[in-house]
VMD Tcl script that draws the C-alpha trace (Angstrom):
set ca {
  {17.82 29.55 -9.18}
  {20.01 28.28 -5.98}
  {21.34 25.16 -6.35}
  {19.45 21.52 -4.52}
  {21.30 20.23 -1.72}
  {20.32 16.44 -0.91}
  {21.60 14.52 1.45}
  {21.23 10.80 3.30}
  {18.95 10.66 6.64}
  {21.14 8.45 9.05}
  {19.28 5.72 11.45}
  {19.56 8.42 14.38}
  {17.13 10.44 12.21}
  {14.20 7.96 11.42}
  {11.75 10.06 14.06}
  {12.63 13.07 12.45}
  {11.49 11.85 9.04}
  {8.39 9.49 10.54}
  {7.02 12.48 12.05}
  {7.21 14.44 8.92}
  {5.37 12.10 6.67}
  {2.93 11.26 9.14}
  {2.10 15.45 8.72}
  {2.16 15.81 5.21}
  {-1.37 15.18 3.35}
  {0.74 12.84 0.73}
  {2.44 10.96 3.16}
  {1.61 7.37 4.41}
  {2.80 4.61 6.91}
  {4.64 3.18 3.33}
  {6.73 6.19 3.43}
  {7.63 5.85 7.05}
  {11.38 4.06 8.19}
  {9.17 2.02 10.25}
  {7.41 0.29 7.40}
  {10.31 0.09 4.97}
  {13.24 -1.39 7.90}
  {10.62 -4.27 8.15}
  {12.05 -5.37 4.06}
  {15.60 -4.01 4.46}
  {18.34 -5.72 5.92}
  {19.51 -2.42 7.07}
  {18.13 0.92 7.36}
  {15.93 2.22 4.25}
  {18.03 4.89 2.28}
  {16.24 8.72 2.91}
  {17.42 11.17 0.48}
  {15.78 14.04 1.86}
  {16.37 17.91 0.68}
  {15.91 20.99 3.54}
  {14.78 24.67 2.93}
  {15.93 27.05 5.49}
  {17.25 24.06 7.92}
  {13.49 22.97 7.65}
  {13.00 19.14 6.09}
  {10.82 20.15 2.55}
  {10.68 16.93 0.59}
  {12.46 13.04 0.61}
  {12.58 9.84 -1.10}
  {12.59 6.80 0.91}
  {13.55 3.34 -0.54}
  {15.10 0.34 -0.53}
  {18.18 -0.70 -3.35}
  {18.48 -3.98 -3.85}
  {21.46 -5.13 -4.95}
  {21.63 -8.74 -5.78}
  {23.63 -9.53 -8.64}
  {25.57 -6.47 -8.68}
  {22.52 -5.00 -9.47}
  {21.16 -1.25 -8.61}
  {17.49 -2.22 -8.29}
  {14.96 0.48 -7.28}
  {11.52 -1.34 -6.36}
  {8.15 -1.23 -4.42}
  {8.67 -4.04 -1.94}
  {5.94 -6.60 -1.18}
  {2.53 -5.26 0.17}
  {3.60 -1.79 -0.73}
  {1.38 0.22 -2.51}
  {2.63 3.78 -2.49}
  {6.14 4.22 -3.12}
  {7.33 7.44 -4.09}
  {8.51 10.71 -2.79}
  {7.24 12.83 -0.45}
  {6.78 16.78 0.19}
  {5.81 19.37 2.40}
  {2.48 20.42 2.69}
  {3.56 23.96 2.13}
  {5.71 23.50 -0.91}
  {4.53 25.47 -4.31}
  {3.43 23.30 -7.25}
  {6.82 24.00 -8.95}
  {8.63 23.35 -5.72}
  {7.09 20.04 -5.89}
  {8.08 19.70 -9.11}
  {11.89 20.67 -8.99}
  {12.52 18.83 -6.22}
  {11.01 15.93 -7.47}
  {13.52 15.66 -10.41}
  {16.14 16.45 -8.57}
  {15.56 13.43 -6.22}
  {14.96 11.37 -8.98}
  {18.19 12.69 -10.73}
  {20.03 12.15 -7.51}
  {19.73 8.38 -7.93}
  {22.45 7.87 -10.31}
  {20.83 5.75 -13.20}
  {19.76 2.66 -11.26}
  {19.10 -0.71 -13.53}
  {15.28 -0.01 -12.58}
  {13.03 2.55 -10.97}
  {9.71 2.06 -10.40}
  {7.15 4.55 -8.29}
  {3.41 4.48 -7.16}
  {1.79 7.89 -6.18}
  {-0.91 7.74 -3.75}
  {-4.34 9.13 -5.07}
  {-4.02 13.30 -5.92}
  {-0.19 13.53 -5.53}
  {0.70 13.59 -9.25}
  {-0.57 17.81 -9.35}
  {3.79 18.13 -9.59}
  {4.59 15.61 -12.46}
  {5.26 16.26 -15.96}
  {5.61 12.55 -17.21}
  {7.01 13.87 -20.52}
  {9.83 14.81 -19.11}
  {10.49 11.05 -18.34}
  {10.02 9.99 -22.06}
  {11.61 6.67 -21.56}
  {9.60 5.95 -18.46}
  {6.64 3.66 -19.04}
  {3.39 4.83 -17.23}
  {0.86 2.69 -16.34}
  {-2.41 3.31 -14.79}
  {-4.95 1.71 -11.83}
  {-7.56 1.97 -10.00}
  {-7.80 2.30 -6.04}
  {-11.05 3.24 -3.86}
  {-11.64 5.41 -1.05}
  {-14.45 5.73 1.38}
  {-14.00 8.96 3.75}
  {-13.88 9.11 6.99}
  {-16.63 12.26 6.64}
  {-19.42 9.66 6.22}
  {-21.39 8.15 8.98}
  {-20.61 4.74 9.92}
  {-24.60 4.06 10.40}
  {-25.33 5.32 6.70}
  {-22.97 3.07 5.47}
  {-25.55 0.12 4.04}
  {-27.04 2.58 2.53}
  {-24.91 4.02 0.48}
  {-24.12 0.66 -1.06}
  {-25.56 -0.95 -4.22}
  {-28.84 -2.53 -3.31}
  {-27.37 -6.26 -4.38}
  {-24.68 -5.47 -1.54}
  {-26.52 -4.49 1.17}
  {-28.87 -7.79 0.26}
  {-25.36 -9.62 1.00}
  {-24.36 -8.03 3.91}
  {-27.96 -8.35 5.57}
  {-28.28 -12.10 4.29}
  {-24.76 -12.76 6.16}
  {-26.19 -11.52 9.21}
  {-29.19 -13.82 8.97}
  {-26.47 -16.67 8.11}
  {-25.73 -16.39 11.84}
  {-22.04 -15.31 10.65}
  {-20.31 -13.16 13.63}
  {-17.81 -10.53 13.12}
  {-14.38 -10.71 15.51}
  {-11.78 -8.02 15.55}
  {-8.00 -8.72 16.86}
  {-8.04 -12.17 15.80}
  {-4.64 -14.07 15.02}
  {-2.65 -12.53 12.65}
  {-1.73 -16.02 11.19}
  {-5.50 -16.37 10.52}
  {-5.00 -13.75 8.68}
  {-2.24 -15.19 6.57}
  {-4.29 -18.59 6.06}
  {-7.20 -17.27 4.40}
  {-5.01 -14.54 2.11}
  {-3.16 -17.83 0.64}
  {-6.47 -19.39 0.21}
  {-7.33 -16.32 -2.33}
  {-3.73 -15.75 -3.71}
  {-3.97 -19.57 -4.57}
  {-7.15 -19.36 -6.59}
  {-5.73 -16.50 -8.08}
  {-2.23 -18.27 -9.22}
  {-0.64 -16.23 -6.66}
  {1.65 -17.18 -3.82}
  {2.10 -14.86 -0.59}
  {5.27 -12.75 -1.08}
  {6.50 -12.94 2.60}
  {7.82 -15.62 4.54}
  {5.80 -16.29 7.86}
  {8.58 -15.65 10.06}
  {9.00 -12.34 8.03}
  {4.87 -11.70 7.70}
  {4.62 -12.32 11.74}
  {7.93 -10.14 12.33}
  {5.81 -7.04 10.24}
  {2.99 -7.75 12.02}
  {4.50 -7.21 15.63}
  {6.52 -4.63 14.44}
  {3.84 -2.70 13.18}
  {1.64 -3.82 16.37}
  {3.98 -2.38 19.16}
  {3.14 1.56 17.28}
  {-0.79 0.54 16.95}
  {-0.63 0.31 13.05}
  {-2.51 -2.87 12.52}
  {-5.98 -4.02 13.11}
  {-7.16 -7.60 12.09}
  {-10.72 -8.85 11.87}
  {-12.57 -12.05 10.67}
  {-15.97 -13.16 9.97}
  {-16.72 -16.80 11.79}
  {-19.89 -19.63 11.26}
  {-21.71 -21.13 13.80}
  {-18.90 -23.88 14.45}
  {-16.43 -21.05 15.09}
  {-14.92 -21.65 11.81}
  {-12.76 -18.77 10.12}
  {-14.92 -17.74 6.56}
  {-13.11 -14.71 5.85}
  {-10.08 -12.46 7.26}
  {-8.46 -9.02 6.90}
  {-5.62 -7.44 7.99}
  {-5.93 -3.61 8.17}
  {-2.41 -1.28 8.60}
  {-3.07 2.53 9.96}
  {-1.22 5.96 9.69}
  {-2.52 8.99 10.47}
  {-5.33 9.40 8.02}
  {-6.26 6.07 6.30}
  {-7.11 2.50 6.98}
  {-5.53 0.96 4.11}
  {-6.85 -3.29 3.20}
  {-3.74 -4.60 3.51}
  {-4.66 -8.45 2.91}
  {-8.13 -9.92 2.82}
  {-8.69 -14.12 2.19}
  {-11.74 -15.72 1.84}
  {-12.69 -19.45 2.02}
  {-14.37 -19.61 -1.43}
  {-15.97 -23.22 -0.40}
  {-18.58 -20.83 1.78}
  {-18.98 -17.86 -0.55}
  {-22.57 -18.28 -0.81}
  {-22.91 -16.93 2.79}
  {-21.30 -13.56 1.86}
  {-18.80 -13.80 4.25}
  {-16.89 -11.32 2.20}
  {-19.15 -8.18 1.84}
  {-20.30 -9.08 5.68}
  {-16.42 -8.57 6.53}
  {-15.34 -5.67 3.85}
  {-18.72 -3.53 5.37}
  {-16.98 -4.03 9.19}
  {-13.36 -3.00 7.86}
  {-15.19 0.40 6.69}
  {-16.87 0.40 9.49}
  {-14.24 0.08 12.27}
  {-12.24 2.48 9.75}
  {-15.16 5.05 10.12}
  {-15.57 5.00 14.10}
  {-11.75 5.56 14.44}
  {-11.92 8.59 12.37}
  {-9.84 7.03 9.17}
  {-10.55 7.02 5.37}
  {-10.85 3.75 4.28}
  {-8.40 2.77 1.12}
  {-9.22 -0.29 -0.31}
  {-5.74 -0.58 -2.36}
  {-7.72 -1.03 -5.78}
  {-6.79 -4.22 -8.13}
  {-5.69 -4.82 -11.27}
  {-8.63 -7.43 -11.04}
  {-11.54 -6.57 -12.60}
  {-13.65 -8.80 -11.21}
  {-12.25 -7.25 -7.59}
  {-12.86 -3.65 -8.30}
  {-16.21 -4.05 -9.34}
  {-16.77 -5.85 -5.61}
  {-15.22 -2.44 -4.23}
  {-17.35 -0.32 -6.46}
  {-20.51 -2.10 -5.08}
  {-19.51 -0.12 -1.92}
  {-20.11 3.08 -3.72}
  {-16.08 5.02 -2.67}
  {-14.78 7.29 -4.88}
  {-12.19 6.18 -7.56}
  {-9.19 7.59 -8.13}
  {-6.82 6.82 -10.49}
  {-3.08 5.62 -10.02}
  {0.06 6.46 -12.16}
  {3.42 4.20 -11.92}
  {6.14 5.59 -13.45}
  {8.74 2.47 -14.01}
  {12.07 3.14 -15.93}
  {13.52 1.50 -18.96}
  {15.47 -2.02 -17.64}
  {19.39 -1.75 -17.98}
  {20.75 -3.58 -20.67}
  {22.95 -6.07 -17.68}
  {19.02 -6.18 -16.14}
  {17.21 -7.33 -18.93}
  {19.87 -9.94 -20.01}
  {20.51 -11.30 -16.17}
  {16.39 -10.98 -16.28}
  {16.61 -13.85 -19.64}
  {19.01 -16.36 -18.02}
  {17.19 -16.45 -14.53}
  {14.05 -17.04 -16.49}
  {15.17 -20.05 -17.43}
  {15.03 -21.10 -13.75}
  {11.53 -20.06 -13.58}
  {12.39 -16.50 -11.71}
  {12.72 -12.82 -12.69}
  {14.43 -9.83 -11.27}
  {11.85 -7.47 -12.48}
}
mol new
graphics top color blue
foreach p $ca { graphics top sphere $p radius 0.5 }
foreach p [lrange $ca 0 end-1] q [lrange $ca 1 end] { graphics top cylinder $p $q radius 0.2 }
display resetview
């Protein structure tokens, strides 16, 4: 068996390794140098391993390093962080490179990956026995259906919702403000005990970033009075739609502002030829809104590694400040 060679992607490379994810079936816009450089104060680190002089497989991510720390995380609004590989590569290909990347990373203080749905046919988790894995849900609507067979398909409580919105006199816009957006997601995160994890100069910076290569879409359902019910922010690669945020003002819920909005996501998702990811929750109140849309569920693994010892006890005396490093 011939021995891995890995090496680091430099910044001169970043199209090189865009345009490969963007071709692989596993590989999403949270893979991509121009996702990750928007939560890196430098270029993301690519380990990336080549077969004949042709790229085969790589590991993008972000070390964070506070502390004197070697941490190895999925950074905020991330879902899918975790290696990708060639469309072409074997099962056990898959599966040798992918321990050699991991292997490659030198015992950081923590490691944590998310797969995206059907990319875990390569993984033996037991040979990770100190790794904890943990399971969720996400849901997918295909970009095969028809966007006018979409009420249809839903539960019949759902597409009572969505029609009762309509008769609400509650209007659908697309491309409104992206700080609309942001507004109604804290409204949610706040009822949930959550707060937003960017910034706004950082959320607004993502959002033009992402805007200049046409990866974002935002939408919002609006009263009578012009007055902002519900919002959603949408970010695009080459195969998915993926609900990035979504806020609702729950003061109006009983107009259904929220399916009326979540059925013209899917919908816009549809008519641009894109799968529709709804990004699953740990909620499970949430997921059984998304399963009233009838997608298919698939089933999440994160692999996260055992803390370091300096991790877990810098982890206790931050605590005490009310803040953790993991």
């Amino acid at each position: 068996m011939s021995e891995i060679e890995i090496r680091t992607y430099s910044a001169l490379e970043k199209d090189r390794w865009d345009d490969f994810v963007l071709n692989q079936t596993i590989g999403t816009i949270f893979h991509t140098s121009l996702w990750l450089s928007q939560f890196s104060t430098g270029f993301p680190t690519i380990l990336i391993i080549q077969k004949e002089d042709r790229l085969v497989a790589g590991f993008p991510f972000i070390v964070n390093s506070k502390l004197g720390l070697k941490r190895i995380l999925q950074p905020p609004l991330t879902p899918y962080f975790s290696p990708v590989f060639a469309d072409s590569l074997s099962v056990e290909e898959k599966s040798r490179y992918f321990y050699a990347l991991i292997d490659h990373l030198s015992n950081p203080d923590i490691l944590q990956l998310t797969f995206p749905p059907e990319n875990d046919e390569y993984q033996d988790y037991s040979a990770f026995p100190s790794f904890e894995i943990t399971d969720h849900p996400t849901n997918i609507i295909s970009s095969d259906k028809k966007p006018e067979d979409l009420l249809g398909d839903y539960k019949k409580s759902l597409r009572y919702e969505v029609r009762k919105a309509g008769r609400n006199g509650l209007k659908v816009k697309h491309n409104i403000p992206w700080q609309k957006v942001r507004i109604m997601a804290e409204k949610s995160l706040r009822h949930a005990s959550k707060t937003f994890p960017l910034t706004s100069p950082h959320y607004l910076q993502l959002c033009e970033h992402l805007d200049k290569e046409n990866r974002i879409h935002s939408l919002g359902v609006f009263d009578a009075d012009d007055r902002c019910l519900a919002a959603q922010l949408l970010v695009t690669d080459h195969r998915m739609a993926y609900n990035l945020l979504f806020g609702i003002d729950r003061n109006y819920s009983k107009l259904n502002a929220g399916p009326l909005l979540m059925h013209h996501a899917i919908k816009w998702a549809l008519e641009v030829g894109l799968n529709f990811d709804f990004e699953g929750s740990s909620i499970p109140g949430v997921n059984r809104f998304f399963q009233k849309f009838n997608p298919v569920e698939y089933n999440l693994k994160t692999m996260t590694s055992p803390p370091s010892r300096k991790l877990v006890w810098l982890n206790k005396l931050v605590n005490i400040f009310g803040k953790k490093l993991y």
